[in-house]
Structures are given as C-alpha cells and as structure tokens.
C-alpha positions as CSV (number, residue, x, y, z in Angstrom):
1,X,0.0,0.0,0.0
2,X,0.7,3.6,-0.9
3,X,0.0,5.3,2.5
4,X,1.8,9.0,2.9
5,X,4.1,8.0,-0.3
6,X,4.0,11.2,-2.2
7,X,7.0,10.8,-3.9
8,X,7.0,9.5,-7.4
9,X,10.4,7.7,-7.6
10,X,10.6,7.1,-11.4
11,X,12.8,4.2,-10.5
12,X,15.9,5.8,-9.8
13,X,17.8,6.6,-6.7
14,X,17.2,10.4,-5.2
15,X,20.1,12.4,-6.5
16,X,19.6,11.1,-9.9
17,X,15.8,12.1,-9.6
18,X,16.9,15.5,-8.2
19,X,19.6,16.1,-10.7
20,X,17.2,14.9,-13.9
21,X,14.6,17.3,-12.5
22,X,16.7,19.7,-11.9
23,X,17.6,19.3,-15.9
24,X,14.1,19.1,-16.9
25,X,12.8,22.1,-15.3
26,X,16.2,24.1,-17.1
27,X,15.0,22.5,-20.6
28,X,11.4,23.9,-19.9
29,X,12.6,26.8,-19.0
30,X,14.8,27.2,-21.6
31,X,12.3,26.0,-24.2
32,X,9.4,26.7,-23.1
33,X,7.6,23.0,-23.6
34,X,9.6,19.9,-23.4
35,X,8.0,16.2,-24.6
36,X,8.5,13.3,-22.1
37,X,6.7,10.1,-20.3
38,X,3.5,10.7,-18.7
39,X,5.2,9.9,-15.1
40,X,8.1,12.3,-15.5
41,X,5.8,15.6,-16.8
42,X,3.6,14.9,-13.4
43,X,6.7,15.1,-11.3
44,X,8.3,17.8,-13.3
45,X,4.8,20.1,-12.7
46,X,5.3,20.0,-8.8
47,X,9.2,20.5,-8.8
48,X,8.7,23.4,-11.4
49,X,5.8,25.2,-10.4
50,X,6.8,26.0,-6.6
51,X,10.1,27.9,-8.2
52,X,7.5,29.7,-10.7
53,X,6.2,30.8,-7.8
54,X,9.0,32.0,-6.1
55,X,10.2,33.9,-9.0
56,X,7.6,36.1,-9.2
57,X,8.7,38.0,-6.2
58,X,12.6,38.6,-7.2
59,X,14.2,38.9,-3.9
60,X,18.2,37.5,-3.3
61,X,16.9,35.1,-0.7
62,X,13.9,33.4,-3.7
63,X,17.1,33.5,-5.6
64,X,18.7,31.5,-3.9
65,X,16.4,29.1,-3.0
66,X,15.8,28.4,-7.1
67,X,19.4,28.5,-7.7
68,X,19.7,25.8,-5.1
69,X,17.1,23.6,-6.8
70,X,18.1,24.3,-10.4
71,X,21.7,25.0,-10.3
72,X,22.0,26.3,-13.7
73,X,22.6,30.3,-13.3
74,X,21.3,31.0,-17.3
75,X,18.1,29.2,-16.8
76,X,17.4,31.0,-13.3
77,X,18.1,34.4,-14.9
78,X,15.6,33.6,-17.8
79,X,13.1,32.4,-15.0
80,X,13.3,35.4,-13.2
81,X,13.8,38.3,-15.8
82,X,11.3,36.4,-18.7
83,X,9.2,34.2,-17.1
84,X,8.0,35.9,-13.8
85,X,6.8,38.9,-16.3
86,X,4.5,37.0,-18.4
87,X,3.2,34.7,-15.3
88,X,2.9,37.4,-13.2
89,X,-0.7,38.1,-12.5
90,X,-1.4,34.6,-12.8
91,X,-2.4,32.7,-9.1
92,X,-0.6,29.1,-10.4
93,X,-1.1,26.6,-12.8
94,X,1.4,27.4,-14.8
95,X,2.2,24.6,-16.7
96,X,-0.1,22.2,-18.8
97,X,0.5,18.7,-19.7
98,X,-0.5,16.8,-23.1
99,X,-1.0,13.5,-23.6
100,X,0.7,12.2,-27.1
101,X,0.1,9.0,-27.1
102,X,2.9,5.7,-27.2
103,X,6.1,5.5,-27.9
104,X,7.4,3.8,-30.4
105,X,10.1,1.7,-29.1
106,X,9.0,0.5,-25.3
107,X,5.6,1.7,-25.7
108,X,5.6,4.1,-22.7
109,X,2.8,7.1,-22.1
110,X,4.1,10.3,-24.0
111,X,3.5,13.6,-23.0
112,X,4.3,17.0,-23.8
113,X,4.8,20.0,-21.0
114,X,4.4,23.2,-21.3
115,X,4.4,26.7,-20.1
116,X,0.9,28.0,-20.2
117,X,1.6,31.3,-21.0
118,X,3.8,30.9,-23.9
119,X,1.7,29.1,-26.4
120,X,0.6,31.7,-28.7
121,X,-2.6,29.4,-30.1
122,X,-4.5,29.1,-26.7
123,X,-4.1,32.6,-25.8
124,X,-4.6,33.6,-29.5
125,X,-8.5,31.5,-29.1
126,X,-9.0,33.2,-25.8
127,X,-8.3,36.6,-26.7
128,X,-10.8,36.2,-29.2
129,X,-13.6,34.9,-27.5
130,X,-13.3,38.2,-24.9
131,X,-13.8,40.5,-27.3
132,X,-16.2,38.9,-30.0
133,X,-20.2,40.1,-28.9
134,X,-23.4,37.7,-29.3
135,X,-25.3,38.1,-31.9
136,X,-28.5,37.0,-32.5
137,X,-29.4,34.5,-35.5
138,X,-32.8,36.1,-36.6
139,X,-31.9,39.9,-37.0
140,X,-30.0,38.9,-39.6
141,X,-32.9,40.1,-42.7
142,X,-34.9,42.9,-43.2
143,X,-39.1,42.4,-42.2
144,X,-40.6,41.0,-45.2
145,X,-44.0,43.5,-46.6
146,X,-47.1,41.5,-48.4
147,X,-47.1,43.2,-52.0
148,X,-50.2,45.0,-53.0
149,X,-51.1,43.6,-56.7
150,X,-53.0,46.7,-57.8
151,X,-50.6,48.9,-56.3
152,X,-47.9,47.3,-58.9
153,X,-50.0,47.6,-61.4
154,X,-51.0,50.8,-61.6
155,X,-46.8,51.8,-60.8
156,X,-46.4,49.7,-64.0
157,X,-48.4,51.6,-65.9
158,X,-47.9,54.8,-64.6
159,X,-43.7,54.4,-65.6
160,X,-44.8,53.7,-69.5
C-alpha cells in the first residue's frame, strides 16, 4: 500500500531524480515545452511550479532558494527576468500537460509539458472569445412586406 508515499520515484535513486529534474525544469525553461513520459511531466509540474512561484517575487533570498534547486545560473536568470513577467498576475497553474500517445520503441505514455503562458494558439483562441459580442441568429434580414397587386399595377403603368 501507498499510504503518505507522495513521492514518485521514477525508478531511480534520489540524487539522480533530483539532478534529472533539476535538468528538466532548465530545458522547460529554456524552451518553453519539453516532450517526455506521462510519469516524469507529473513530477516535473510539482518540482517546477513551486520555483514559478518563487520567482515572481525577485528577492536574493527566492534566488537562492531556485538557484539551489536548479543550479543552472542562465536558466534562473531567464526564469526570473522572462518568465516571472508573463506569469505574473497569474495565481498558479502554470504549466499544462499533453497527452501524445505511445512511444514507439518501449511503448511508454508520452507527453508534452508546457508553459501556459507561452503558447501563442491558446491565448490567440481566448483573446478572441473576450472580445467577439453575441449576436442573434434572426436579425439577420430585413421584415418582409405582403405586396399590393393593384398597387404594382398601376406603378407599371404609370412608368410607361
């Protein structure tokens, strides 16, 4: 049984989980989505999003607490200076997960991870929809009249 094991393993000892994470959150960072198993994106989205977090309030002491966790200077810089900018009024969920489908070779759940905020063709959809009004579907033509046969007529003969 599973009881109070919160802890996704992924099979490996813990400084090779914390070091590959560590590697993975750089390569999102860096990228801005990263494809990978199912198993690994989950446990990359709670390493990841806790620093996203952090960086949105740049202070030496967040700093350091990131740069402990990532240990890549370039990809804590980009967090802080790029990142924090664009997820700044957001309250968390910052990154999304994909589903792909199997892998070819060992047939293993594929997924891509991504920062929310940085695909242009959700936030292209959304920004739409704000704007765009509701329209109704019969105001659309004009009020039809009933035509007056005599009045025609006598129109008809009055223009010859």
């Amino acid at each position: 049984m599973r009881h109070g094991k919160k802890v996704n393993h992924l099979g490996r000892k813990t400084a090779h989980r914390k070091s590959m994470l560590a590697n993975m959150a750089c390569s999102l960072i860096e990228h801005k989505r990263i494809n990978t198993t199912v198993a690994k994106a989950k446990a990359l989205k709670q390493f990841v999003e806790p620093m996203i977090t952090k960086s949105k309030e740049d202070t030496t002491h967040n700093r350091r607490i990131v740069m402990a966790r990532l240990r890549q200077k370039e990809a804590v810089t980009e967090l802080f200076r790029e990142v924090a900018v664009k997820v700044g009024d957001r309250p968390g969920g910052y990154t999304r997960i994909i589903k792909l489908g199997n892998r070819l070779g060992d047939n293993a759940d594929m997924a891509m991870i991504e920062l929310v905020d940085y695909n242009e063709l959700y936030n292209a959809g959304k920004a739409t929809k704000t704007k765009s009004t509701r329209r109704s579907r019969r105001g659309g033509s004009k009020p039809v009249t009933p035509v007056d046969t005599k009045a025609t007529k006598e129109a008809e003969k009055e223009e010859e």
